[in-house]
TIMI-2910 file (N, C-alpha, C, CB; in pm, 1 decimal, decimal comma, always signed):
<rs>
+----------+----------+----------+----------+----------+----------+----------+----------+----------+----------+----------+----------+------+
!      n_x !      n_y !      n_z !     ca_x !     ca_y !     ca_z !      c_x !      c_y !      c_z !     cb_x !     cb_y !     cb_z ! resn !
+----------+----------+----------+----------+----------+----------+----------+----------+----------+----------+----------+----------+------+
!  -7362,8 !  +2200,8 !  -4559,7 !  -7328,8 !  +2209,4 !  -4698,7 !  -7363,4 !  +2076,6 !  -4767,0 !  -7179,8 !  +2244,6 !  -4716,2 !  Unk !
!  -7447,5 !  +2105,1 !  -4880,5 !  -7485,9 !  +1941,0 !  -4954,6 !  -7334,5 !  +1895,8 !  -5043,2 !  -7654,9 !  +1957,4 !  -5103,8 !  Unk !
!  -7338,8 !  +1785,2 !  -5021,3 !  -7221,2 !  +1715,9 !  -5073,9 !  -7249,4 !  +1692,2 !  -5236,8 !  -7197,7 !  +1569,0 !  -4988,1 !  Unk !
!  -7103,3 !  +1707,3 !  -5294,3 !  -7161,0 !  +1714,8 !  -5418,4 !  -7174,9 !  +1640,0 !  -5539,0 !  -7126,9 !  +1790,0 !  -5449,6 !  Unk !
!  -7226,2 !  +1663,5 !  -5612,6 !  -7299,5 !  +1563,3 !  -5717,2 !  -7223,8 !  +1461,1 !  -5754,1 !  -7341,3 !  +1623,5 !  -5844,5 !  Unk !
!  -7234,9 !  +1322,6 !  -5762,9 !  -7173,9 !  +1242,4 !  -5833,2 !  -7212,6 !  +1254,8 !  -6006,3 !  -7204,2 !  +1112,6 !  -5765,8 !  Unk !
!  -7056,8 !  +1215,9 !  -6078,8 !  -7118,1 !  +1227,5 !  -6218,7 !  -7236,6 !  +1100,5 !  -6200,8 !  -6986,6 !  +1199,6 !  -6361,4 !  Unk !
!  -7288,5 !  +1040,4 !  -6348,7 !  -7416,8 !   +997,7 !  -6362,2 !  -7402,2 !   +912,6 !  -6463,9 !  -7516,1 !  +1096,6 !  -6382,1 !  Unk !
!  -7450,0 !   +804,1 !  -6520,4 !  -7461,9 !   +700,5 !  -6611,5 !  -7616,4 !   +648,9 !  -6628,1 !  -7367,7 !   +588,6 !  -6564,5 !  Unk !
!  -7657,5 !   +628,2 !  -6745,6 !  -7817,1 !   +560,2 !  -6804,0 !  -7796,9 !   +428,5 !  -6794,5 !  -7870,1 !   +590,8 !  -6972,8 !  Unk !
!  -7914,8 !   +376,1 !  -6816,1 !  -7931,8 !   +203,6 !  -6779,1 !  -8098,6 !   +185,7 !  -6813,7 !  -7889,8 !   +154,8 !  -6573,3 !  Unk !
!  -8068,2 !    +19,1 !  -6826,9 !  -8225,3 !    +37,6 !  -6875,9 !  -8203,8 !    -93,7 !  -6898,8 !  -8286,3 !   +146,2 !  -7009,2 !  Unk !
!  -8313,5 !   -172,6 !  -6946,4 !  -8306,2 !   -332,3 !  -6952,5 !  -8347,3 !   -362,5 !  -7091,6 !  -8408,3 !   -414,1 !  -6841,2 !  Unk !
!  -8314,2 !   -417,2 !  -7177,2 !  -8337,9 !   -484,0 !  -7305,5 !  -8451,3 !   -529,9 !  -7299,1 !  -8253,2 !   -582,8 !  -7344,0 !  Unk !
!  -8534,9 !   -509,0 !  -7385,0 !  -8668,5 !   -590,4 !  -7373,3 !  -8692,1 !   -755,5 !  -7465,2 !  -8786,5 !   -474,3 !  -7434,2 !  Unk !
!  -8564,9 !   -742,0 !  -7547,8 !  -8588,7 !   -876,0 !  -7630,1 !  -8541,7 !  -1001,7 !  -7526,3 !  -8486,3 !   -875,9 !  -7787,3 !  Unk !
!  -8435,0 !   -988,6 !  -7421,2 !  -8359,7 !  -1062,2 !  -7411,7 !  -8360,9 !  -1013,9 !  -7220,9 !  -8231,8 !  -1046,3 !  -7530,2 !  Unk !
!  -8416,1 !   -883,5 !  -7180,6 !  -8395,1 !   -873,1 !  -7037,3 !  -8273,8 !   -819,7 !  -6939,1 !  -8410,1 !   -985,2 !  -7008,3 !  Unk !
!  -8182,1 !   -861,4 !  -7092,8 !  -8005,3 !   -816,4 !  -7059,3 !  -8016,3 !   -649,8 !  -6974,6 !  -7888,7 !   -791,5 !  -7260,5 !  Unk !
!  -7961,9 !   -616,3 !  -6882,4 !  -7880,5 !   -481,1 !  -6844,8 !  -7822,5 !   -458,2 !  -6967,8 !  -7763,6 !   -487,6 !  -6722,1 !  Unk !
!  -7830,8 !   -278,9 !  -7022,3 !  -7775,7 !   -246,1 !  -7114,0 !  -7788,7 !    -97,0 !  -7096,9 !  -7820,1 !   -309,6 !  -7225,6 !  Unk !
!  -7635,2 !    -11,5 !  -7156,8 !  -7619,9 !   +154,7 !  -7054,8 !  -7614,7 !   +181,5 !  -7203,3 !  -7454,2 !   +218,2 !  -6913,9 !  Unk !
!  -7571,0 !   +336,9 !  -7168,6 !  -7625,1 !   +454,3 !  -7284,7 !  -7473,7 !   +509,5 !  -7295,3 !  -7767,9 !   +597,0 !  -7223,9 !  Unk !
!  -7475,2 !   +471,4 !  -7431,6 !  -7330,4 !   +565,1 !  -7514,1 !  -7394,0 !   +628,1 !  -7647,2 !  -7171,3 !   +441,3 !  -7576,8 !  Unk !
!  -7337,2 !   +736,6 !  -7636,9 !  -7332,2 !   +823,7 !  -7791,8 !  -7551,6 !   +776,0 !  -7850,2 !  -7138,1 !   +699,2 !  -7958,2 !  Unk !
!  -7621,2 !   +725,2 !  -7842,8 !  -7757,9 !   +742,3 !  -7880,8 !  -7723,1 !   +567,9 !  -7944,7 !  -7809,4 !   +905,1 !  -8003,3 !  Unk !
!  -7619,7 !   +518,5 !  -7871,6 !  -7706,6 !   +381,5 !  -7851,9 !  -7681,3 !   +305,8 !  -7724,0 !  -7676,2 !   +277,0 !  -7968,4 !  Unk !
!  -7739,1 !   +173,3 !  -7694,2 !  -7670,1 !    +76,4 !  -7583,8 !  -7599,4 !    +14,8 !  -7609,4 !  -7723,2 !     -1,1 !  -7522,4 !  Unk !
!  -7500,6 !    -34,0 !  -7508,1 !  -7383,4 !   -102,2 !  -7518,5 !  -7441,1 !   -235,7 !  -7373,7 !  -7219,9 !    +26,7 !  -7488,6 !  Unk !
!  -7385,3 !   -298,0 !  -7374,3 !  -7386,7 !   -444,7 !  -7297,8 !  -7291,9 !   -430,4 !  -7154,8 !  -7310,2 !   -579,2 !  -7412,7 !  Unk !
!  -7227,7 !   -334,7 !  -7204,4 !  -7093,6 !   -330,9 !  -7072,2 !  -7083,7 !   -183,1 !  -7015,2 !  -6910,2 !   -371,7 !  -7143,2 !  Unk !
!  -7064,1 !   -183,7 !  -6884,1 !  -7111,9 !    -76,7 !  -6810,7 !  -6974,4 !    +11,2 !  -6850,1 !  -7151,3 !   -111,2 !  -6637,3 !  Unk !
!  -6831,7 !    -16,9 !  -6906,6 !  -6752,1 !    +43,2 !  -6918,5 !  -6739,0 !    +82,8 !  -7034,7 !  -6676,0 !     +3,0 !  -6876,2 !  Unk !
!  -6832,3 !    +51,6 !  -7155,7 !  -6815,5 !   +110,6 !  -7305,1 !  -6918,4 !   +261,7 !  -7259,4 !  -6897,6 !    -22,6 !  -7464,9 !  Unk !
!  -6992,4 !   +268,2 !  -7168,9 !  -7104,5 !   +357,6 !  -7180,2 !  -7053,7 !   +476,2 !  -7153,9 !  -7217,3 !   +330,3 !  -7096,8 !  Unk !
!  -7135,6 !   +586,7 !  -7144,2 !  -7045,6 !   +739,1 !  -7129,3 !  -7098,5 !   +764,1 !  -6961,0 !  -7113,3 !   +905,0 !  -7271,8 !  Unk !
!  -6983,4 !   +828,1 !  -6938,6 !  -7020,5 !   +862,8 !  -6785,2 !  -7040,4 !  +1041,3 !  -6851,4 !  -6857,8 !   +818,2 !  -6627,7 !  Unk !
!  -7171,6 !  +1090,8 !  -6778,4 !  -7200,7 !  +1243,3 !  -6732,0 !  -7177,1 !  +1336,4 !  -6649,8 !  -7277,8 !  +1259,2 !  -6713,2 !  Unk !
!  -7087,9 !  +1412,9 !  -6615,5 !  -7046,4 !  +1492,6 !  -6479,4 !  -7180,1 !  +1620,8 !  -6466,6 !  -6854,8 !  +1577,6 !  -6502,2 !  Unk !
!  -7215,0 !  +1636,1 !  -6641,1 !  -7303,1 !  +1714,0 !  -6633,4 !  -7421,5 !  +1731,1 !  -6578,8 !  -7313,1 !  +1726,2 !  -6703,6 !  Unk !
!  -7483,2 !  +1733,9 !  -6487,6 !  -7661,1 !  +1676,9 !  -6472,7 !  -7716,6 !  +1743,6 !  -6584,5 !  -7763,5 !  +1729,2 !  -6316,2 !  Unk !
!  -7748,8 !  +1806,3 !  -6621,0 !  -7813,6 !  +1920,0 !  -6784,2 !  -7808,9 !  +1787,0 !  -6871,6 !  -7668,6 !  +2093,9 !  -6876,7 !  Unk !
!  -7663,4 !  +1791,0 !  -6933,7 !  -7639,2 !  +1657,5 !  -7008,8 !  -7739,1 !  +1563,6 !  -7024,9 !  -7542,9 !  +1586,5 !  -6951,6 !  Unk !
!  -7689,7 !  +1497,5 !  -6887,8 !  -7731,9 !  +1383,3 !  -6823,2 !  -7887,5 !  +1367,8 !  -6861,5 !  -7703,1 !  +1394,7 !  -6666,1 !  Unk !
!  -7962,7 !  +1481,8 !  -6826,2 !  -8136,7 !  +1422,1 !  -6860,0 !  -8145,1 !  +1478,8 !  -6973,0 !  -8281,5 !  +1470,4 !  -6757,7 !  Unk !
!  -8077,4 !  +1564,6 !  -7081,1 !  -8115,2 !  +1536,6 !  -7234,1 !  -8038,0 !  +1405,6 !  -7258,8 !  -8065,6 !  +1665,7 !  -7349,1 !  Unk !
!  -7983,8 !  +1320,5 !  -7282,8 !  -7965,4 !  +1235,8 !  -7263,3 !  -8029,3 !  +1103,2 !  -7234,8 !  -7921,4 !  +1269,7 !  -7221,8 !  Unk !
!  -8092,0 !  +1131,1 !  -7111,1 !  -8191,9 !  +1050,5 !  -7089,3 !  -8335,8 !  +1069,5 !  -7160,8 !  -8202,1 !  +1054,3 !  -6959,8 !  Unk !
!  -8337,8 !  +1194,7 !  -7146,2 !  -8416,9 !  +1212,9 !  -7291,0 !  -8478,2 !  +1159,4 !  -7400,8 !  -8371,9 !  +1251,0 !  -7344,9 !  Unk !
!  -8326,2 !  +1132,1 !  -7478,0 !  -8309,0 !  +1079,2 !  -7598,6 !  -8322,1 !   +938,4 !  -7625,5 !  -8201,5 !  +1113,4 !  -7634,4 !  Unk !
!  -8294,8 !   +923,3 !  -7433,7 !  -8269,2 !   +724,8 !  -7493,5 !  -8447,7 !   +689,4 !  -7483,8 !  -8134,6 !   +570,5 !  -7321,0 !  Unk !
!  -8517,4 !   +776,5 !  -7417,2 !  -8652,9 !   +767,2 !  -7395,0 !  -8709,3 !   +701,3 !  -7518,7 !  -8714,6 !   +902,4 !  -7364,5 !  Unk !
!  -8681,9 !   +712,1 !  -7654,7 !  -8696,2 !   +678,0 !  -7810,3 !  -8736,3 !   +515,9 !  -7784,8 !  -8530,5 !   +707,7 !  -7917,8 !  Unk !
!  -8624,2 !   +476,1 !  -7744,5 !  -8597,4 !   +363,2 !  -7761,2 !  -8704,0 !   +240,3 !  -7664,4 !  -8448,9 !   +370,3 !  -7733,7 !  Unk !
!  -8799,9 !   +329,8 !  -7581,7 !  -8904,9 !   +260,5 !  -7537,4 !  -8996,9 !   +289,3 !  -7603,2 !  -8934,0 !   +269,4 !  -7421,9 !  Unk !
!  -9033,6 !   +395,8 !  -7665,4 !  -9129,9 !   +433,0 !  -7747,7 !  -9119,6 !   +308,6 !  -7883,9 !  -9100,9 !   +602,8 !  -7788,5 !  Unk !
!  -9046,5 !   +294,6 !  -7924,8 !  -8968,3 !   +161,2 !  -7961,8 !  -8955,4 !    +41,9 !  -7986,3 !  -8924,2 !   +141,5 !  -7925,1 !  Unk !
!  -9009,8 !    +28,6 !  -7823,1 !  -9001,8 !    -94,0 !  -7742,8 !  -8874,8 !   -160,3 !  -7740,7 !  -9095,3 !   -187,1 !  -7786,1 !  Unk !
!  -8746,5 !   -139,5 !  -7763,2 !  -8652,0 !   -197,4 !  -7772,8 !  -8600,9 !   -215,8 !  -7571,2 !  -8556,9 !   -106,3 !  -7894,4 !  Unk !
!  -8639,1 !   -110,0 !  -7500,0 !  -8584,7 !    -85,9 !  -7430,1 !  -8658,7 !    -60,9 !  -7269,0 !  -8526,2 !     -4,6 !  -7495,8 !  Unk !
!  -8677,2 !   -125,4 !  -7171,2 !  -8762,4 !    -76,7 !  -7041,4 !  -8737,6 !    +33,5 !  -6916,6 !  -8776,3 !   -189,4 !  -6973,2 !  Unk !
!  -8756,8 !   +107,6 !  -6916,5 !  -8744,3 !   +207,7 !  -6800,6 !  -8578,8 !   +227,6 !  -6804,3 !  -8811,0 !   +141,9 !  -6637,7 !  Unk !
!  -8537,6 !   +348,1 !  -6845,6 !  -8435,6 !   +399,4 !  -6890,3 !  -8395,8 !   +485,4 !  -6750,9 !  -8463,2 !   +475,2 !  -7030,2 !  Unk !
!  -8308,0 !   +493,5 !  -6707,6 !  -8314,4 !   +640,3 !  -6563,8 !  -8162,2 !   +636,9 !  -6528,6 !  -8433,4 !   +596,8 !  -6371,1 !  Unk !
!  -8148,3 !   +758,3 !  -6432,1 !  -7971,8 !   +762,6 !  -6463,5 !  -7975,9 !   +726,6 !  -6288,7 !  -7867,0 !   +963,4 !  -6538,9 !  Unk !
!  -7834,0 !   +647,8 !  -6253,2 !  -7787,4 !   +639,3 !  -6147,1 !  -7622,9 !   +696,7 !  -6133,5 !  -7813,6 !   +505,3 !  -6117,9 !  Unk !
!  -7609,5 !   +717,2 !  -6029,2 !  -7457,1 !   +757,6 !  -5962,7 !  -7362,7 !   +660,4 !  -5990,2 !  -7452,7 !   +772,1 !  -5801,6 !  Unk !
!  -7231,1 !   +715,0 !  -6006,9 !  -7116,9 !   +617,9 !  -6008,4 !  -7026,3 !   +692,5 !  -5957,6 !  -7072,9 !   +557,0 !  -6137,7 !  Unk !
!  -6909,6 !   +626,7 !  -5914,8 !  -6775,5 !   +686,2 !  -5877,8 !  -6675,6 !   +639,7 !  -5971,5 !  -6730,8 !   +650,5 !  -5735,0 !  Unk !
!  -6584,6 !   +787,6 !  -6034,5 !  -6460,2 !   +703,3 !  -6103,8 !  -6349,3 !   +697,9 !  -6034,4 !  -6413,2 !   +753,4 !  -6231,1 !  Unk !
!  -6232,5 !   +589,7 !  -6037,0 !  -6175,6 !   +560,6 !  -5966,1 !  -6049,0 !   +497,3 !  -6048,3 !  -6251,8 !   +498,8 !  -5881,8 !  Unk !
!  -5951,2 !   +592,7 !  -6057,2 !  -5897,9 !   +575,0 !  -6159,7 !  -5936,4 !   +571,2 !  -6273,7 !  -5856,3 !   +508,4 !  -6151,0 !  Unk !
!  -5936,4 !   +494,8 !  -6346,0 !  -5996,7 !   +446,7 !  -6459,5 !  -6133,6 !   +375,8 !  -6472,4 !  -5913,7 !   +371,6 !  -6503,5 !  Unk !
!  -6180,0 !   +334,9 !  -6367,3 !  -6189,6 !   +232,0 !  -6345,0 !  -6380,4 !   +356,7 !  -6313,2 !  -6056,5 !   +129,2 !  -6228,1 !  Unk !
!  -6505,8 !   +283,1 !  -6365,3 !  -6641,9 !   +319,2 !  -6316,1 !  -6672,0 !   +232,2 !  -6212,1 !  -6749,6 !   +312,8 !  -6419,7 !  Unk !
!  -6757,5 !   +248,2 !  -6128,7 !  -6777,4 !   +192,5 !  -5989,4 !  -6902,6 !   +282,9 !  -6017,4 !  -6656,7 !   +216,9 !  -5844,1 !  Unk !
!  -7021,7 !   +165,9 !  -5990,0 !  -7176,6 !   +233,7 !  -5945,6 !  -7143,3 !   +259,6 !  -5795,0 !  -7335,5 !   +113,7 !  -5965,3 !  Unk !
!  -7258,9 !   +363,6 !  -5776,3 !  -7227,9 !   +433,0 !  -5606,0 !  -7325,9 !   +323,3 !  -5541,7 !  -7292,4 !   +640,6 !  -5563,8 !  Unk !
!  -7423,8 !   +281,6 !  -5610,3 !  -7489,2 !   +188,1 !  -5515,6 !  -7512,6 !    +49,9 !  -5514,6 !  -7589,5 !   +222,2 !  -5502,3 !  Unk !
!  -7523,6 !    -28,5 !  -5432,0 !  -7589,3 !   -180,5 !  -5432,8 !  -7627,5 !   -209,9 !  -5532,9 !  -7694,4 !   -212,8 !  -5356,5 !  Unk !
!  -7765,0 !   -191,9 !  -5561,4 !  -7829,6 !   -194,3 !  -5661,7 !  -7776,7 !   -226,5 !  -5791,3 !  -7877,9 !    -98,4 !  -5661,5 !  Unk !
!  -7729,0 !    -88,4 !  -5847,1 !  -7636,6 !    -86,6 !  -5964,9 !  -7502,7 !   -168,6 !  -5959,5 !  -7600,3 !    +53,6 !  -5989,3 !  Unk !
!  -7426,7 !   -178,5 !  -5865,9 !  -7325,1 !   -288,0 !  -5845,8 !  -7359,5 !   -435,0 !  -5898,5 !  -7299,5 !   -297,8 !  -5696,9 !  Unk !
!  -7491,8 !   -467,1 !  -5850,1 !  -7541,5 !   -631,9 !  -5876,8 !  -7647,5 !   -601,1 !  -5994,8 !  -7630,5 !   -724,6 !  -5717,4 !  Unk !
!  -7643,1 !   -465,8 !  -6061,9 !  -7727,7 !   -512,5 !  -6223,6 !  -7570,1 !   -501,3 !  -6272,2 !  -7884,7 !   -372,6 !  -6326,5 !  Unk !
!  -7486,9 !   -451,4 !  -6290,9 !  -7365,9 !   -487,4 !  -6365,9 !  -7334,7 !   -619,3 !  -6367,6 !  -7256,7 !   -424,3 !  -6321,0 !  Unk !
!  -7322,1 !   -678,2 !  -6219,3 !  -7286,6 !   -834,2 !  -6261,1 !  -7306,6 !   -899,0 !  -6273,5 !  -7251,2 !   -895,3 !  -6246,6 !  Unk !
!  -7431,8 !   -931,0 !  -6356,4 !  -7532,3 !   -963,6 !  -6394,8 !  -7627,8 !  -1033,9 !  -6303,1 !  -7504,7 !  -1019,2 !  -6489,2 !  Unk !
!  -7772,8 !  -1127,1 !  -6353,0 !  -7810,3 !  -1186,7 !  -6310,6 !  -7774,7 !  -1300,6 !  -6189,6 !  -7837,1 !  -1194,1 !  -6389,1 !  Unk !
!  -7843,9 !  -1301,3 !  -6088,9 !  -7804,4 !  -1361,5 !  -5971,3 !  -7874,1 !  -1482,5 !  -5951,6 !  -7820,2 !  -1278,0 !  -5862,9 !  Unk !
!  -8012,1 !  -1549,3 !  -6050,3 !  -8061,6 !  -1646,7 !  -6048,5 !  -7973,9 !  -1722,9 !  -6125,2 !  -8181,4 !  -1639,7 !  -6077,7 !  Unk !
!  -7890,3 !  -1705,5 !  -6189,6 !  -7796,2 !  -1807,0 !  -6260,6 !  -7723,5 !  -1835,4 !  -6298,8 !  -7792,9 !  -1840,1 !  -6307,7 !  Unk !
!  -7643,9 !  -1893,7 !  -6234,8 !  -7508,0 !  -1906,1 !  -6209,5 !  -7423,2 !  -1973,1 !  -6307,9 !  -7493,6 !  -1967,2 !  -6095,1 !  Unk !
!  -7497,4 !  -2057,6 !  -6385,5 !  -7421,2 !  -2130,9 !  -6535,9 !  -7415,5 !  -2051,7 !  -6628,8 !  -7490,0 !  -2251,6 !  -6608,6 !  Unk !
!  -7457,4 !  -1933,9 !  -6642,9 !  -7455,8 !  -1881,2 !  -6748,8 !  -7444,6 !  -1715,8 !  -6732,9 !  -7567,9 !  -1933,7 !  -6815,8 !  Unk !
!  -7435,1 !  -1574,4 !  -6798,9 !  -7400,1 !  -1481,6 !  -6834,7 !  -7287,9 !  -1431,6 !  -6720,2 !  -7513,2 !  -1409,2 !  -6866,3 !  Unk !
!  -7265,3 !  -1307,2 !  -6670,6 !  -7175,8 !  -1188,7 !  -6627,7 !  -7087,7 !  -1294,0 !  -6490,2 !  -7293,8 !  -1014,6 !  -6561,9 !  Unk !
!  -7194,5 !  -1336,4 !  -6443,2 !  -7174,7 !  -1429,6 !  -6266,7 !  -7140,9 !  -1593,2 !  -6279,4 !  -7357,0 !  -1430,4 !  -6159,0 !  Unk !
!  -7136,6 !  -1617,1 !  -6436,2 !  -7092,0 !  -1749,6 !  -6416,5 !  -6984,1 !  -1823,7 !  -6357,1 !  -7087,5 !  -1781,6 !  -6501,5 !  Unk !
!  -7020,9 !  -1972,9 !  -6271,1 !  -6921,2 !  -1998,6 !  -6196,6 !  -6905,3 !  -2127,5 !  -6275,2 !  -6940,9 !  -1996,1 !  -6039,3 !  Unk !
!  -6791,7 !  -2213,4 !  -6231,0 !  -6794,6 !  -2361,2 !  -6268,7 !  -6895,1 !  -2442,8 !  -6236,8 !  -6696,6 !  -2423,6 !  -6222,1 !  Unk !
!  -6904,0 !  -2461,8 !  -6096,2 !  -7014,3 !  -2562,6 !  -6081,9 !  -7085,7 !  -2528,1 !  -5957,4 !  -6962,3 !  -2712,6 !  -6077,0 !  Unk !
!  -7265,3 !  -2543,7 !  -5983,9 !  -7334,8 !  -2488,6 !  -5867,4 !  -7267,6 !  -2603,3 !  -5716,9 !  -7536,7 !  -2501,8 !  -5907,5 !  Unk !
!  -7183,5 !  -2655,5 !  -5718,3 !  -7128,7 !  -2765,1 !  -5583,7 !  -7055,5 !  -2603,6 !  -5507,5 !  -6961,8 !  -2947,9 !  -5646,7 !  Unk !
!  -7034,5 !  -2514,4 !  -5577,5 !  -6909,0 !  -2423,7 !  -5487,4 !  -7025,2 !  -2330,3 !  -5397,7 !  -6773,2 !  -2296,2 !  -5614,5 !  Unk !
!  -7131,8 !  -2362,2 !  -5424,3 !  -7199,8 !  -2274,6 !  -5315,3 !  -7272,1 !  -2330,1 !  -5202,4 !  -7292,2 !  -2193,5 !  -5373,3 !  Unk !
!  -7286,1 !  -2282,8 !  -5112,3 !  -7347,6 !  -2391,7 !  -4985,6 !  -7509,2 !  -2344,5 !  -4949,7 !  -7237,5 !  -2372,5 !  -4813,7 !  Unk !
!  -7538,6 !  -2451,5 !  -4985,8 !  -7700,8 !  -2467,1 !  -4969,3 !  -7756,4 !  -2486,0 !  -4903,7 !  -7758,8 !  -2522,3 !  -5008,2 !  Unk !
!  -7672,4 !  -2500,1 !  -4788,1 !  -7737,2 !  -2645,5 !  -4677,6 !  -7871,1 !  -2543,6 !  -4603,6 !  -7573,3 !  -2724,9 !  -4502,9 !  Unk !
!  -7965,6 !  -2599,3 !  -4537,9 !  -8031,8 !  -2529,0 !  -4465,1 !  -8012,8 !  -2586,5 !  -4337,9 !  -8156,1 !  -2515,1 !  -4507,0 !  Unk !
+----------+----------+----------+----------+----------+----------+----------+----------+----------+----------+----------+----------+------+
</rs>
């Protein structure tokens, strides 16, 4: 028996700026928890569909839906992947989603 569908969420990358940015109501939002989650698959690719515009556009790069789990309240991407585009960028650590205090807290040593 195939196990069954996880609902579904859009994503896509900003083209001015590179930012991760998901799909609510026929626009993007910045935060993976303002965006709409889909249980529907139908939905889900008119939907994706629609955000298709927005490369035509150019506002927006390769738009496509991935899996999530809800959990409580709470969205959780189902995969790797999507886990580390939510928290943001991983080259840099002074600045957006992953910022830390100071690059000294990580160990470099080789």
């Amino acid at each position: 028996m195939a196990a069954p569908k996880l609902p579904q969420m859009i994503t896509a990358n900003r083209l001015r700026d590179g930012e991760v940015v998901w799909w609510r109501d026929g626009r993007w939002v910045e935060r993976l928890a303002q965006a709409t989650v889909y249980a529907d698959p139908k939905e889900a690719d008119v939907q994706l569909a629609a955000a298709q515009k927005f490369v035509a556009d150019r506002m927006v790069v390769n738009p496509y839906l991935f899996d999530v789990r809800i959990e409580g309240d709470t969205i959780k991407p189902a995969s790797e992947r999507e886990i580390i585009r939510a928290a943001g960028p991983t080259v840099r650590h002074d600045l957006g989603k992953q910022s830390c205090p100071t690059l000294e807290s990580f160990d470099v040593s080789i």
